[in-house]
Jmol script that loads the backbone (N, CA, C; Angstrom):
load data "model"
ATOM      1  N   UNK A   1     -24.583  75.332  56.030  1.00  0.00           N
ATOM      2  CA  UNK A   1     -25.733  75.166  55.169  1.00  0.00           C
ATOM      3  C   UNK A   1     -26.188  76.517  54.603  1.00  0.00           C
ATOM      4  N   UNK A   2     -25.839  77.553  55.396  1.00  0.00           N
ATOM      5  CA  UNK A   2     -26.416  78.679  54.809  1.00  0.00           C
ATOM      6  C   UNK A   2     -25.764  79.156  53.941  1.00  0.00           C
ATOM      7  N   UNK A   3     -24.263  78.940  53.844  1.00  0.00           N
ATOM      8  CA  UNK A   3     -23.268  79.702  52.906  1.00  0.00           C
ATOM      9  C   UNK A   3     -23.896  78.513  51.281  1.00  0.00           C
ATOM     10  N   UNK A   4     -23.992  77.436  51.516  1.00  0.00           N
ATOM     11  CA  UNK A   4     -24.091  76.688  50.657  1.00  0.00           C
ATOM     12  C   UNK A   4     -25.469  77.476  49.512  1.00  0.00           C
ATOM     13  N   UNK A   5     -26.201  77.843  50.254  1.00  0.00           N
ATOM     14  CA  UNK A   5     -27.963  78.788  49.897  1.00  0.00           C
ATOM     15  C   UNK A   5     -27.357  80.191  49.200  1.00  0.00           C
ATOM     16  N   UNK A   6     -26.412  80.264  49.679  1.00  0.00           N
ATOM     17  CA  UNK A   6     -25.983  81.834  49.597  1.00  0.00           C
ATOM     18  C   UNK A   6     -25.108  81.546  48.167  1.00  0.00           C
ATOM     19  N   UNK A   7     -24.169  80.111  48.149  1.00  0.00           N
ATOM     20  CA  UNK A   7     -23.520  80.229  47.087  1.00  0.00           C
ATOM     21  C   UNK A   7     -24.831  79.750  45.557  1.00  0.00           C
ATOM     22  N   UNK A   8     -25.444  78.945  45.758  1.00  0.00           N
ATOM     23  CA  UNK A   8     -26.288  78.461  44.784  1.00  0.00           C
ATOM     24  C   UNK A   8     -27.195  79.745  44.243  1.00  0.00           C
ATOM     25  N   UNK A   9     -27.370  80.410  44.978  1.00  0.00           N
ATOM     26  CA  UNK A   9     -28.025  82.035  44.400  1.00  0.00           C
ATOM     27  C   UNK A   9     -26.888  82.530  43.458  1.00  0.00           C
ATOM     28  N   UNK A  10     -25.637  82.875  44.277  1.00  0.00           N
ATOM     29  CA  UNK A  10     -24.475  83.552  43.602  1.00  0.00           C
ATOM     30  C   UNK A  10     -24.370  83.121  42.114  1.00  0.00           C
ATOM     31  N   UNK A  11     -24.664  81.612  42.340  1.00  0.00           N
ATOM     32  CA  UNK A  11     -23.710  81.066  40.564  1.00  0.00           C
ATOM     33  C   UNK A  11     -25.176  81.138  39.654  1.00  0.00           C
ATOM     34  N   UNK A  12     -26.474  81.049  40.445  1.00  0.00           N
ATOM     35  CA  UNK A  12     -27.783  81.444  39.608  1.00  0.00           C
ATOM     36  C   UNK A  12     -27.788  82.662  38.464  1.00  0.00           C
ATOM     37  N   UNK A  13     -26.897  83.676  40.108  1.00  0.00           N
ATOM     38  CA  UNK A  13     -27.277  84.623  39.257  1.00  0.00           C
ATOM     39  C   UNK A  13     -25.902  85.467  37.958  1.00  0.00           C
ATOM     40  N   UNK A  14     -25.011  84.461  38.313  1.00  0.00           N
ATOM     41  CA  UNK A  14     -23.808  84.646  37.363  1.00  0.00           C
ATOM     42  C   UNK A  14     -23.853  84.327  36.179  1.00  0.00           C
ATOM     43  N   UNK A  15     -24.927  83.152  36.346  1.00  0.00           N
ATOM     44  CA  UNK A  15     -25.234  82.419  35.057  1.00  0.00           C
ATOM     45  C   UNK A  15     -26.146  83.494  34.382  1.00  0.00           C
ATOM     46  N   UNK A  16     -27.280  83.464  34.606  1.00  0.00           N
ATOM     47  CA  UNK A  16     -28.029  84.698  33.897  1.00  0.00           C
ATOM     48  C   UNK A  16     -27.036  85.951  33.431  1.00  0.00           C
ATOM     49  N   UNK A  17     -26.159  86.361  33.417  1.00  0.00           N
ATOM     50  CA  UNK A  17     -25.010  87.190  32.683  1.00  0.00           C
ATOM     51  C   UNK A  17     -25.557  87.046  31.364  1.00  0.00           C
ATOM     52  N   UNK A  18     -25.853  87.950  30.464  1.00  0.00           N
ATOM     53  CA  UNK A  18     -26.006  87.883  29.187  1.00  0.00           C
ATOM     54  C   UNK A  18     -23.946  88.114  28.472  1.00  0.00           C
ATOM     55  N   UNK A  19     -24.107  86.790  27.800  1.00  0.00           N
ATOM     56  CA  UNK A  19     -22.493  87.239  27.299  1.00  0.00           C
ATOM     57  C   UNK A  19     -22.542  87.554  25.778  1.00  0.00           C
ATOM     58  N   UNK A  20     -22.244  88.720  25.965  1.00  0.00           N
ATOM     59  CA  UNK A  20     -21.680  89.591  24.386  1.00  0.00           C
ATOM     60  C   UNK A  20     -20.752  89.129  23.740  1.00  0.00           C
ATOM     61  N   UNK A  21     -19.767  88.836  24.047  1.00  0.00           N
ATOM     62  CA  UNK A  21     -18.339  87.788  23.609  1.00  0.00           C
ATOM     63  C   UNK A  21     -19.207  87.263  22.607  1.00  0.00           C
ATOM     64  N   UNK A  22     -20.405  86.391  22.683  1.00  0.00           N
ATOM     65  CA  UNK A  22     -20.460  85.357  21.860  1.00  0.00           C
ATOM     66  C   UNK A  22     -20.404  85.437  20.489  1.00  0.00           C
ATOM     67  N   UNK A  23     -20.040  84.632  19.739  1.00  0.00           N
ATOM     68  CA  UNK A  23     -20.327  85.211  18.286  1.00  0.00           C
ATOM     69  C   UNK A  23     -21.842  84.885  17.802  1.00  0.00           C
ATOM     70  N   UNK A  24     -21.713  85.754  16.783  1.00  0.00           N
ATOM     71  CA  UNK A  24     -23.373  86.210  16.128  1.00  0.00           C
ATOM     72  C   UNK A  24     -23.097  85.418  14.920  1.00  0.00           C
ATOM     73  N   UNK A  25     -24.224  84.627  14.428  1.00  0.00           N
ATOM     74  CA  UNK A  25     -24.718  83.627  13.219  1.00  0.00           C
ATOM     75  C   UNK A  25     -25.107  84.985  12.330  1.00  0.00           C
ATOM     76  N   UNK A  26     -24.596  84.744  11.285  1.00  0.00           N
ATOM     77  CA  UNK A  26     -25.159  85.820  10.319  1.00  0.00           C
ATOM     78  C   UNK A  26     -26.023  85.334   9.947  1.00  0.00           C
ATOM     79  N   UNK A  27     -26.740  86.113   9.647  1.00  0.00           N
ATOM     80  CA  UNK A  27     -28.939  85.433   8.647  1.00  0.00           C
ATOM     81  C   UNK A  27     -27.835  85.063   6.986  1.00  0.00           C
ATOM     82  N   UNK A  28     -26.799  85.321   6.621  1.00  0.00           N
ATOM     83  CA  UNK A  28     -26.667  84.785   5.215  1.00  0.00           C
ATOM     84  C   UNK A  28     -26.337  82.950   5.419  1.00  0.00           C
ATOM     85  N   UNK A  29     -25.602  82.711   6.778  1.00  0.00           N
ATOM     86  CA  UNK A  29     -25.868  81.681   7.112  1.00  0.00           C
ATOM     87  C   UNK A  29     -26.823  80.455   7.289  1.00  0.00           C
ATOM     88  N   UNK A  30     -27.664  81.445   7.652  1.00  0.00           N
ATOM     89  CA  UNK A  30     -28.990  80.760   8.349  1.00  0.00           C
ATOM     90  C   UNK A  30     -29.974  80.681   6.324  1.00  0.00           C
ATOM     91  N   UNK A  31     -29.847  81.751   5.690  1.00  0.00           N
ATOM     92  CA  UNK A  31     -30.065  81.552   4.209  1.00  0.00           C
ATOM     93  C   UNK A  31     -30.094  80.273   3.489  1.00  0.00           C
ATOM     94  N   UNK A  32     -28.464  80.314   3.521  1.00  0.00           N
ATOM     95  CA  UNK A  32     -27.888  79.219   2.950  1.00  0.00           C
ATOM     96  C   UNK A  32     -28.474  77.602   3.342  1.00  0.00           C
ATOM     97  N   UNK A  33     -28.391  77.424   4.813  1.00  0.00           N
ATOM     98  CA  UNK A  33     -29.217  75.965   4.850  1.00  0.00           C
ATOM     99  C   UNK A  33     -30.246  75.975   4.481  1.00  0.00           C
ATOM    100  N   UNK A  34     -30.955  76.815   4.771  1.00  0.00           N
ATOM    101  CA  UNK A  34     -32.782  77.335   4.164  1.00  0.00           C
ATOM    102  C   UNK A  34     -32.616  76.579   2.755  1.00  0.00           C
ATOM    103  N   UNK A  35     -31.974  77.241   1.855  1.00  0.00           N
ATOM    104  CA  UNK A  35     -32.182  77.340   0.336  1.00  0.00           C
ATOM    105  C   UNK A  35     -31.283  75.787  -0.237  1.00  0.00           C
ATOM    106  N   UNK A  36     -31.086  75.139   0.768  1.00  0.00           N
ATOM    107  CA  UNK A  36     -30.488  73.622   0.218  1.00  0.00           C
ATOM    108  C   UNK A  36     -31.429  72.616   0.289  1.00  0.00           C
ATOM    109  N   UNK A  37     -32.750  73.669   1.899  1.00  0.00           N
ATOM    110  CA  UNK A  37     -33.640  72.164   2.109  1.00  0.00           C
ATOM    111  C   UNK A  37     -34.976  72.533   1.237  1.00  0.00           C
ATOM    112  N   UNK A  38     -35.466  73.869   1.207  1.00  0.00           N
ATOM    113  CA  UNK A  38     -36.651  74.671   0.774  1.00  0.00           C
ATOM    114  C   UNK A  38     -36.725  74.367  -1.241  1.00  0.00           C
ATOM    115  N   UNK A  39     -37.798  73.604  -2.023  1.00  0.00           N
ATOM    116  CA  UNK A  39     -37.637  73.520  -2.829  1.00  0.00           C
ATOM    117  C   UNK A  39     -39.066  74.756  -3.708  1.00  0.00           C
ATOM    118  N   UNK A  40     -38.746  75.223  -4.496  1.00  0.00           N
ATOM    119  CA  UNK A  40     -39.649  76.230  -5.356  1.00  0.00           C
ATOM    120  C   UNK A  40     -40.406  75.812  -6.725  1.00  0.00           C
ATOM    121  N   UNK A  41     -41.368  75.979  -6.702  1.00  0.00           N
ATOM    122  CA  UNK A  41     -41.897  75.672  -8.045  1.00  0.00           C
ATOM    123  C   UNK A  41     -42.759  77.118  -8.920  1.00  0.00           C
ATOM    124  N   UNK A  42     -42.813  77.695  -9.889  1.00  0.00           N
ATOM    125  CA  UNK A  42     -43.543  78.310 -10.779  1.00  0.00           C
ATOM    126  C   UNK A  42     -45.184  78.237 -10.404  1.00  0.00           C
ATOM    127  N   UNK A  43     -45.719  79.195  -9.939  1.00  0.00           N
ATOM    128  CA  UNK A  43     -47.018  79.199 -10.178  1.00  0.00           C
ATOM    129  C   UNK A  43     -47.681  78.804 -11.073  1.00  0.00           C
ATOM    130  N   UNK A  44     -49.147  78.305 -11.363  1.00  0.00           N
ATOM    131  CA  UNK A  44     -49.651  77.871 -12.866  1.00  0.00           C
ATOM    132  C   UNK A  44     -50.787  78.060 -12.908  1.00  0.00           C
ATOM    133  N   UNK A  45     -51.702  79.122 -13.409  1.00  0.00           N
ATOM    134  CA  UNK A  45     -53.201  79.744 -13.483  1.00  0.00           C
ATOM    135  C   UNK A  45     -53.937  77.748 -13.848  1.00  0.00           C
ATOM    136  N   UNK A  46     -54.550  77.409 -13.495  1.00  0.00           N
ATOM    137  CA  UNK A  46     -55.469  76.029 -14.307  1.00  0.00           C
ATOM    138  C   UNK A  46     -56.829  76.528 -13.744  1.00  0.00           C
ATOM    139  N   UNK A  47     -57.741  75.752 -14.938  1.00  0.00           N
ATOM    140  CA  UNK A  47     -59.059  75.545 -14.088  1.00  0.00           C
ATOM    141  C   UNK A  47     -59.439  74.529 -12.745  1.00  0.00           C
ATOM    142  N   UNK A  48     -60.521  74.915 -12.421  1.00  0.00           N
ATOM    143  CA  UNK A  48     -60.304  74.180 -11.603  1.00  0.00           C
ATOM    144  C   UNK A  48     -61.164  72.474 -11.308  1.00  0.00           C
ATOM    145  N   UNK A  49     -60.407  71.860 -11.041  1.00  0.00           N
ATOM    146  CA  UNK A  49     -61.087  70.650 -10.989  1.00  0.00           C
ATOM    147  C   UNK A  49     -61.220  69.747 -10.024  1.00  0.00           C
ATOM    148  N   UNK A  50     -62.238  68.783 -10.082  1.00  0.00           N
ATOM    149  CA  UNK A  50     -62.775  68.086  -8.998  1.00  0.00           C
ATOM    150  C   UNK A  50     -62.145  67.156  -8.491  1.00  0.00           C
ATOM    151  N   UNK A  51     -61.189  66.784  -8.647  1.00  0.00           N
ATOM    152  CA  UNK A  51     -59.634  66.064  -8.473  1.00  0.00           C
ATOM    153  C   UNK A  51     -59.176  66.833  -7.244  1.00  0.00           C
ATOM    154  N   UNK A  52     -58.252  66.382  -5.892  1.00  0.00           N
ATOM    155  CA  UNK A  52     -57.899  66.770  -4.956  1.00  0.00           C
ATOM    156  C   UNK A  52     -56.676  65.987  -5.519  1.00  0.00           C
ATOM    157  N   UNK A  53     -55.428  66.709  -5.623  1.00  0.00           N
ATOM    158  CA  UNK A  53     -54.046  65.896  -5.721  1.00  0.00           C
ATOM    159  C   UNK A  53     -53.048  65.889  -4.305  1.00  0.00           C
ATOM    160  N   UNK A  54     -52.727  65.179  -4.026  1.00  0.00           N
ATOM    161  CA  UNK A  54     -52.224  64.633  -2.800  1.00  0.00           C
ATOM    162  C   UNK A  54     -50.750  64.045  -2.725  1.00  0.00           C
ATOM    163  N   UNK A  55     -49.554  65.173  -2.384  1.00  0.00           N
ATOM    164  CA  UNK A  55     -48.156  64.587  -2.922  1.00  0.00           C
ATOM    165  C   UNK A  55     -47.832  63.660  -1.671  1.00  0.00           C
ATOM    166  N   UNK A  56     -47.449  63.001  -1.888  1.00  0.00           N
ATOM    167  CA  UNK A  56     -46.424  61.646  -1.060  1.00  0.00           C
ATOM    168  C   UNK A  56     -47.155  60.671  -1.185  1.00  0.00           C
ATOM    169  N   UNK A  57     -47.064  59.891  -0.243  1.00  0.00           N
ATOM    170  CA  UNK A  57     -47.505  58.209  -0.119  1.00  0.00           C
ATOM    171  C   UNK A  57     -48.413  58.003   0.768  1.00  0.00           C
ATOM    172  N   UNK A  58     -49.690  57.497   0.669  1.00  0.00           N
ATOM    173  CA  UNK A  58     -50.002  57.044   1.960  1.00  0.00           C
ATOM    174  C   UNK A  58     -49.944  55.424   2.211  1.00  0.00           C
ATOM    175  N   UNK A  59     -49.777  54.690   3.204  1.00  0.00           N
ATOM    176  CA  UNK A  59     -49.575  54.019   3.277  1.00  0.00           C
ATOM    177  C   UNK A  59     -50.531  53.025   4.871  1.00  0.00           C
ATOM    178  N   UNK A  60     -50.616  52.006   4.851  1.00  0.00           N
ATOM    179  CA  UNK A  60     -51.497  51.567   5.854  1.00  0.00           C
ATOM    180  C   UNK A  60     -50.412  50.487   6.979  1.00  0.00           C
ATOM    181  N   UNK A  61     -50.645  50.964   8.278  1.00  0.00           N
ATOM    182  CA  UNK A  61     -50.088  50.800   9.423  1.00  0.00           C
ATOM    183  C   UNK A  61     -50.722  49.405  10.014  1.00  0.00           C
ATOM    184  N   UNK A  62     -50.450  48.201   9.145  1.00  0.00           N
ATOM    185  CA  UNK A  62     -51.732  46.822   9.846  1.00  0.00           C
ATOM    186  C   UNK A  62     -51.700  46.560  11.324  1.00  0.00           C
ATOM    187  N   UNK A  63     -50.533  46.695  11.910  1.00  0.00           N
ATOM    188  CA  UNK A  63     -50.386  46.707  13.475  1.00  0.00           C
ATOM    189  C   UNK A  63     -51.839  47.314  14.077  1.00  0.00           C
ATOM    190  N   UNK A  64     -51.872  48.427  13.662  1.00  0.00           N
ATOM    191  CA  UNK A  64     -52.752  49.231  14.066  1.00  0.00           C
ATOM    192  C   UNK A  64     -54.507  48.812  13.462  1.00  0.00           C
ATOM    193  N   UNK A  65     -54.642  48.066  12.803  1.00  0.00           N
ATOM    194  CA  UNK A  65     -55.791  47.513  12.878  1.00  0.00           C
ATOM    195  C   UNK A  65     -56.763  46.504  13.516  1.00  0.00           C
ATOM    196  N   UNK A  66     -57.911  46.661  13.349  1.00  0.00           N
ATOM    197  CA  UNK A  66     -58.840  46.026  14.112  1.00  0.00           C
ATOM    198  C   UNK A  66     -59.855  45.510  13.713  1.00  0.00           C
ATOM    199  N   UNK A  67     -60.352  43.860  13.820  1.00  0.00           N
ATOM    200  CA  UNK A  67     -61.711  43.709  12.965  1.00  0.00           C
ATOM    201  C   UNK A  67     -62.742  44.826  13.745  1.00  0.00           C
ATOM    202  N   UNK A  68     -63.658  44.835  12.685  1.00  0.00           N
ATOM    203  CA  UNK A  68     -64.954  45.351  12.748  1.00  0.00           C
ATOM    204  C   UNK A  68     -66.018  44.959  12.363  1.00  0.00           C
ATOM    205  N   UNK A  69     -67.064  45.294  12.651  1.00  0.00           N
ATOM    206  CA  UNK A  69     -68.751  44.745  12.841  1.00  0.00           C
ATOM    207  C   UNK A  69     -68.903  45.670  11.688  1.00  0.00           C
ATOM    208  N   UNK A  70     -69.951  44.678  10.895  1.00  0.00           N
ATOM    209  CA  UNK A  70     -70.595  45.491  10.113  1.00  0.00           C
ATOM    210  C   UNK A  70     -71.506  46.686  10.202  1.00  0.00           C
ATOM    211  N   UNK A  71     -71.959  46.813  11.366  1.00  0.00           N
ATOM    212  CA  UNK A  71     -72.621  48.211  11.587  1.00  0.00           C
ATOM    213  C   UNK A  71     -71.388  49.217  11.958  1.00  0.00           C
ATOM    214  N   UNK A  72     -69.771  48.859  12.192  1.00  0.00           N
ATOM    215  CA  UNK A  72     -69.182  50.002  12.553  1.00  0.00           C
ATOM    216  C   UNK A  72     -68.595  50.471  10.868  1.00  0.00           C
ATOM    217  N   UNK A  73     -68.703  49.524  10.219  1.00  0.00           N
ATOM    218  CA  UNK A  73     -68.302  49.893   8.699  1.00  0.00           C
ATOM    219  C   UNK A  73     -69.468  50.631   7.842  1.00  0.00           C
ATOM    220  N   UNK A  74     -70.661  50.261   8.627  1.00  0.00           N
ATOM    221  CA  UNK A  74     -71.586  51.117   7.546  1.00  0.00           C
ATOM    222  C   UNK A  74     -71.539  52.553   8.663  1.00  0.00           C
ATOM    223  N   UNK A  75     -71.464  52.739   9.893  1.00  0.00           N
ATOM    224  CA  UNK A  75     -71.119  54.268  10.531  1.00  0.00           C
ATOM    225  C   UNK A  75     -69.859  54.827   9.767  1.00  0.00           C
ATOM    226  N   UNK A  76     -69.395  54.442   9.828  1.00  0.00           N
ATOM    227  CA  UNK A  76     -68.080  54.635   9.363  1.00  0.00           C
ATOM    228  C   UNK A  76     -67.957  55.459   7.495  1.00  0.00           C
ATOM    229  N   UNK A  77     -68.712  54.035   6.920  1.00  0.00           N
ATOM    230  CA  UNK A  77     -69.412  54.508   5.393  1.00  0.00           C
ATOM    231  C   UNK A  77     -70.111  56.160   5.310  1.00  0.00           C
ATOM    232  N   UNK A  78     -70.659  56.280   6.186  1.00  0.00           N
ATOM    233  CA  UNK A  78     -71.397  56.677   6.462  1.00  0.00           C
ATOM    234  C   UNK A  78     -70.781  58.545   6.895  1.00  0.00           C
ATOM    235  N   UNK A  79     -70.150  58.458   7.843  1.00  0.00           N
ATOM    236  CA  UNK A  79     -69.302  59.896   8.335  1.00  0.00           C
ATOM    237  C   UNK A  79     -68.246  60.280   6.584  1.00  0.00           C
ATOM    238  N   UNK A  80     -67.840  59.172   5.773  1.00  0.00           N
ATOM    239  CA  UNK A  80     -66.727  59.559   5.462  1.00  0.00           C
ATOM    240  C   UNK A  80     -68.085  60.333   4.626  1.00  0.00           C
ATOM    241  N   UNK A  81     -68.987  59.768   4.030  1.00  0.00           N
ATOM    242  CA  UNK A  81     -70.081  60.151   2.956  1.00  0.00           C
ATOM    243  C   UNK A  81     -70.506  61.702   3.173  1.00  0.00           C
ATOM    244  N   UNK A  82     -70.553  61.917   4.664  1.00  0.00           N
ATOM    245  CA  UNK A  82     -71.223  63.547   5.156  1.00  0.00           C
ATOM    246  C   UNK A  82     -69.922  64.196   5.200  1.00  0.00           C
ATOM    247  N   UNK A  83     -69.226  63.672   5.262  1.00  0.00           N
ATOM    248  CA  UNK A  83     -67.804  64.686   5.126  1.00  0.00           C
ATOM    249  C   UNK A  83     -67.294  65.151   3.722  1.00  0.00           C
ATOM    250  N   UNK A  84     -67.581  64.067   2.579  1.00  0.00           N
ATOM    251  CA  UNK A  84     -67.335  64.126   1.234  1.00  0.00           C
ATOM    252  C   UNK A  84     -68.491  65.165   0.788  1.00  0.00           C
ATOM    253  N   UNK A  85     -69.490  65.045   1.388  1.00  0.00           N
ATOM    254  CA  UNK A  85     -70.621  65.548   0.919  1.00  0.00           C
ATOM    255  C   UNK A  85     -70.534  67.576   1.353  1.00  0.00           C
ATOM    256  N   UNK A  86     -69.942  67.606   2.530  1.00  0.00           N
ATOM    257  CA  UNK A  86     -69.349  68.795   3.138  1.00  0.00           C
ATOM    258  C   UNK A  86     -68.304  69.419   2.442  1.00  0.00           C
ATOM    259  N   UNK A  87     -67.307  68.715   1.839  1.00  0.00           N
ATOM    260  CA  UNK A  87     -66.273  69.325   0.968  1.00  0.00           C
ATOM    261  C   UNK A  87     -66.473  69.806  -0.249  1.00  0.00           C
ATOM    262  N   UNK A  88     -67.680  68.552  -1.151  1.00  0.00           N
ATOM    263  CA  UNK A  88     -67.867  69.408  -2.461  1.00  0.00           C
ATOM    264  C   UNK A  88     -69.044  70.601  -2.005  1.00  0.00           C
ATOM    265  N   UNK A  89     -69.620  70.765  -1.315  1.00  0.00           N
ATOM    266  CA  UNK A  89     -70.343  72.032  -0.959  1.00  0.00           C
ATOM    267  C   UNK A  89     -69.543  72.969  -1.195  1.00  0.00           C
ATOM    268  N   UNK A  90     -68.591  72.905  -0.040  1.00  0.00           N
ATOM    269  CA  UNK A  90     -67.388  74.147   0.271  1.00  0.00           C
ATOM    270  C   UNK A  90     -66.526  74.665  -1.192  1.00  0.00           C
ATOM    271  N   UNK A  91     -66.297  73.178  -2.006  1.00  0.00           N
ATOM    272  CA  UNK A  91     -65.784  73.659  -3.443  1.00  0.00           C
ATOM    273  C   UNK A  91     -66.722  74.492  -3.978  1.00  0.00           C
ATOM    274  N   UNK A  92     -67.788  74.564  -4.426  1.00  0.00           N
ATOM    275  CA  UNK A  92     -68.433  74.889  -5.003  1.00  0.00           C
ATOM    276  C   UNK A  92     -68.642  75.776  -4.716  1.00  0.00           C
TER     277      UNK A  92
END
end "model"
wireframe off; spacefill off
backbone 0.3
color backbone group
């Protein structure tokens, strides 16, 4: 049992070996997939406006819904209103 303690250290610490052999990924590599998935667009000075644009889809998850009471729809009314009300502040 003890040689067994003695060997499980041994191959622990064989493993930790940093191996140089290995080959090295060049960064022009690592570039190349970058620049197939990464897409670029032109900057564009505009004014600014009260419009928030929002790219993709949103979409609604019905599984995940639940009736509600009319007092949780007017709380509800209610947070989105102080939050809307918090954002055009911050625009401004």
């Amino acid at each position: 049992m003890k040689y067994l303690y003695i060997i499980v250290i041994a191959l622990a610490f064989a493993s930790c070996k940093s191996n140089n052999n290995a080959p090295q990924k060049s960064s022009k590599n690592n570039a190349d997939s970058l620049a197939q998935v990464i897409t670029t667009t032109t900057v564009k000075e505009r004014p600014m406006n009260d419009e928030l644009l929002l790219n993709g889809n949103i979409s609604c998850d019905e599984s995940l819904m639940r009736e509600r009471s009319a007092s949780e729809y007017r709380s509800s009314l209610e947070r989105i209103d102080k939050e809307v009300e918090r954002v055009i502040r911050i625009m401004k």
